[in-house]
N, C-alpha and C positions, 0 to 999 in steps of 0.2 A: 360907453364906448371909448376904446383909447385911439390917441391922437398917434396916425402910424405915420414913420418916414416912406417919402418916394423910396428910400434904400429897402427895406424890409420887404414892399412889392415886388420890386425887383431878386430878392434872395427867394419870395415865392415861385416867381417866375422860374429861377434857376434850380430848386427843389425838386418843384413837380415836374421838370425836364429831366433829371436825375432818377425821379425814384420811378417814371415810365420808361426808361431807358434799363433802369437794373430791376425792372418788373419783366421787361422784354424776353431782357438777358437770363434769368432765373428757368422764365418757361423754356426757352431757345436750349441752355444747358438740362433742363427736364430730360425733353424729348430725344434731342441727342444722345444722351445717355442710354434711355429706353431702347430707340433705334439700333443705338452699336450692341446692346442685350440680344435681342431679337437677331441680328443679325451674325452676330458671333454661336448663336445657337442653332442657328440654320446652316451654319457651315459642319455643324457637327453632323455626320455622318450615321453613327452608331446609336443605338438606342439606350444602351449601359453611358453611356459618351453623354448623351442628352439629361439623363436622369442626373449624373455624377455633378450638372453642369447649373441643372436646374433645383436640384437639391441645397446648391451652393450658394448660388449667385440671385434666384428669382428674387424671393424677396427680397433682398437689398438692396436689386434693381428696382422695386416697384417703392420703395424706403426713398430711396434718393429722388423717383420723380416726383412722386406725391408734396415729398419734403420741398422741391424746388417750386411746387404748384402754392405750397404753403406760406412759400418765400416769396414768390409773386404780389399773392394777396394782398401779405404785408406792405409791399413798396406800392401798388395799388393803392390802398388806403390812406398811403399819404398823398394821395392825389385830390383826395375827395372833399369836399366842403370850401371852394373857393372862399365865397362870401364871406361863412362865418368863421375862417381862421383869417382874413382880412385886417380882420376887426382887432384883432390883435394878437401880440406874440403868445399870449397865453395857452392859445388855443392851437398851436400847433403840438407842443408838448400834449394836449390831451388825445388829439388825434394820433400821435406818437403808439402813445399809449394804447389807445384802445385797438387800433392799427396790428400791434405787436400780440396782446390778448386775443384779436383774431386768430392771427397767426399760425400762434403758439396752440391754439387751441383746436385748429383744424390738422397741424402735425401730428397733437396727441393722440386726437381721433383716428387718423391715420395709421399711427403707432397700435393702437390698442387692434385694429381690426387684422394688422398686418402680425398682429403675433398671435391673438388668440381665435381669428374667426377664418383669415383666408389659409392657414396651414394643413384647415379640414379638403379644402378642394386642391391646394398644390400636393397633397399625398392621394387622391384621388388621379390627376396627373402621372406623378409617380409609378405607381403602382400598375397603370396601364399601358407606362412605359417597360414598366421592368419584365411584365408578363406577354406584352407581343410577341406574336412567332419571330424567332430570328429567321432568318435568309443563309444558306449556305454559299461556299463560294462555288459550289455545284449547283444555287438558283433554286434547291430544295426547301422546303418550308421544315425548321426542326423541331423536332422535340423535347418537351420540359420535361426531365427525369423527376422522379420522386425523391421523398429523402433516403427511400430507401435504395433505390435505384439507382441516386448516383455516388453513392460512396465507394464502388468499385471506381471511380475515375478521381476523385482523391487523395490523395497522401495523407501518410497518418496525422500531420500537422493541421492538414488543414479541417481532418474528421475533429481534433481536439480542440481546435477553434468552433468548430458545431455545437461541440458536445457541451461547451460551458456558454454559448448562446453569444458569447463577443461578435460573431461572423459569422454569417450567412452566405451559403455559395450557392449559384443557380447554376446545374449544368444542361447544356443543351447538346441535342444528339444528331444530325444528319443520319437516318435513320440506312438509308441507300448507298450512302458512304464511308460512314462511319467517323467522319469529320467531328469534335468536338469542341465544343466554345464553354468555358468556366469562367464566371463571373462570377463577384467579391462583391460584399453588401455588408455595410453593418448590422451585429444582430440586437438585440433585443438587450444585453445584459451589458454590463462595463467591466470589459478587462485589459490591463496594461498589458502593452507589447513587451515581450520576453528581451530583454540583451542576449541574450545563448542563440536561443533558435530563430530570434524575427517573428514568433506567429502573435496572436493577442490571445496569448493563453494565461497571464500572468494573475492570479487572482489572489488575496488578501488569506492569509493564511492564521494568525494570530495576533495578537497584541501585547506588548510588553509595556509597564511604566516603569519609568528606572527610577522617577521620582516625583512622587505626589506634591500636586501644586499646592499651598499653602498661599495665606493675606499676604505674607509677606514677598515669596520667588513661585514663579511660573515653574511647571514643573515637565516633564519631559517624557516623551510617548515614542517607543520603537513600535511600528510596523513590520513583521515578518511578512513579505509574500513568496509564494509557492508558484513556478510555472508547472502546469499540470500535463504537460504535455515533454518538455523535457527535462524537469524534476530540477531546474537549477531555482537557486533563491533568491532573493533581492531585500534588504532591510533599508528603511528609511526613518528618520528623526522628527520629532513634530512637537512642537510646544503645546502645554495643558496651560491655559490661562490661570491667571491666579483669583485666587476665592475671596471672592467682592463682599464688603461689609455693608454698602449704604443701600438703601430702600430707594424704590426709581417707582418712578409711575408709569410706564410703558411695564408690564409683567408679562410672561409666558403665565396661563392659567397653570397655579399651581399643585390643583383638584386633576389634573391631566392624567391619565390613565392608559399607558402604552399595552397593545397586546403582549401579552407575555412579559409582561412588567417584573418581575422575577430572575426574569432572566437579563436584563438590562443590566449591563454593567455602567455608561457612560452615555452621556448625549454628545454628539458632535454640530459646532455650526462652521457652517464654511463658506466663507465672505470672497466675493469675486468682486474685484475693481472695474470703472469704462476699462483701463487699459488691460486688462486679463490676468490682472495678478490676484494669486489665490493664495487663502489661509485660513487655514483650519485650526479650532479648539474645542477642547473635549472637556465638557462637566460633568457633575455628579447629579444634582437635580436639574430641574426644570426652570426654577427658583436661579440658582446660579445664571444660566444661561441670559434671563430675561434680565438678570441685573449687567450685563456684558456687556448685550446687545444698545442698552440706554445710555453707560457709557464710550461704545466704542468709534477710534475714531483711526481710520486707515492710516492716514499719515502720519500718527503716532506710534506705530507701531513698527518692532527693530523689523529687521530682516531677518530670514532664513528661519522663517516657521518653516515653511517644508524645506527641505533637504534631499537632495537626493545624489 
């Protein structure tokens, strides 16, 4: 046992007053945050308004408390073990540590449940929202048109935002009135918003290389897209990574077998940053790609892979 000063008692003293204090403080900013959630969504009115709201915002409202509940823990635990971090300074460092590996590890948990387990019941939510009878401003209960049924209340824009599955509209009918309410949903498929017309009809028309990347220069990838809705065009620029020569031990399985492998001209990977910046490169094998990925590293890399 080591020989501690009256000084280091007292810095315990002042610690564990500290880390119950921003333990407090973590849950206090928790719940609050929850509260203004819950409460900013009770003020919404609308049912499209609640879905739009809770599509958005739920889980990251439930990210941030859990994460502050996480946060707690951690300052908690340096509460704990008067006696045997007494004994000496060593032992504050481990409880640090282990404090921290709590932490971190009941966030991760959190993390993992908040993305791949609780989005089965916030779309079950969802979905119960989006399909309630609305209410007219005549107090009538209305009715959900079919797909077929409501394209007569459509515009041709928004029938070709249908037709290639970017956006989904619900229309509903006051059947006694003839009152109608159109609501906007994303659909199913990913298409760019048009510059001409505004609608999300913009879909991927062809591919151009103007120059095949080589070991030595990255080479260079035109995008043709097509709006299908009102025939204007759009090209964008895109870098082909260059053709990696060293062997890596992290591989893409190079036995790999794509449907319609034949028809495959290129593999694309596309690297999203925390901060949401994206970029995209295109290989030829599989082999390539996995030799990239071993060595790639975001911050090395120029600017203006994508282009637009």
């Amino acid at each position: 046992m080591e020989n501690v000063s009256p000084g280091y008692h007292h810095f315990l003293e002042v610690w564990h007053q500290i880390m119950y204090i921003a333990a407090g403080a973590a849950i206090a900013v928790g719940i609050i945050f929850l509260i203004v959630h819950f409460v900013k969504l009770a003020a919404i009115k609308t049912y499209k308004g609640k879905y739009d709201y809770l599509k958005l915002n739920r889980i990251k409202a439930y990210q941030f408390f859990f994460f502050s509940l996480a946060a707690a823990v951690f300052f908690f635990g340096n509460t704990i073990g008067d006696a045997t971090v007494g004994k000496s300074l060593v032992y504050i460092f481990v409880r640090l540590f282990i404090s921290l590996c709590v932490g971190v590890l009941l966030g991760y948990i959190v993390y993992l449940i908040l993305k791949f387990y609780y989005p089965t019941f916030l779309e079950k939510k969802l979905t119960k929202l989006r399909y309630t009878p609305r209410i007219s401003s005549a107090g009538n209960e209305m009715k959900l048109l079919s797909e077929e049924e409501e394209d007569v209340h459509l515009d041709e824009g928004m029938q070709a935002e249908e037709n290639v599955f970017s956006v989904d509209y619900d229309v509903w009918v006051d059947e006694e009135t003839g009152e109608v309410h159109i609501e906007k949903y994303m659909g199913y498929l990913e298409a760019l918003e048009c510059g001409s017309c505004g609608f999300r009809t913009l879909k991927l028309d062809r591919e151009e290389i103007l120059k095949p990347a080589t070991e030595e220069e990255e080479g260079k990838l035109l995008k043709h897209y097509k709006c299908t809705y009102c025939q204007s065009v759009r090209t964008t620029q895109h870098t082909i990574a260059k053709i990696l020569k060293s062997e890596n031990d992290y591989k893409l399985p190079t036995d790999y077998i794509l449907k319609g492998q034949r028809k495959v001209k290129s593999i694309m990977v596309e690297i999203i940053s925390t901060k949401g910046d994206k970029k995209e490169y295109f290989f030829q094998s599989t082999q390539q790609a996995s030799e990239f990925l071993q060595n790639f590293d975001f911050d090395k890399t120029d600017d203006g892979v994508m282009k637009f």
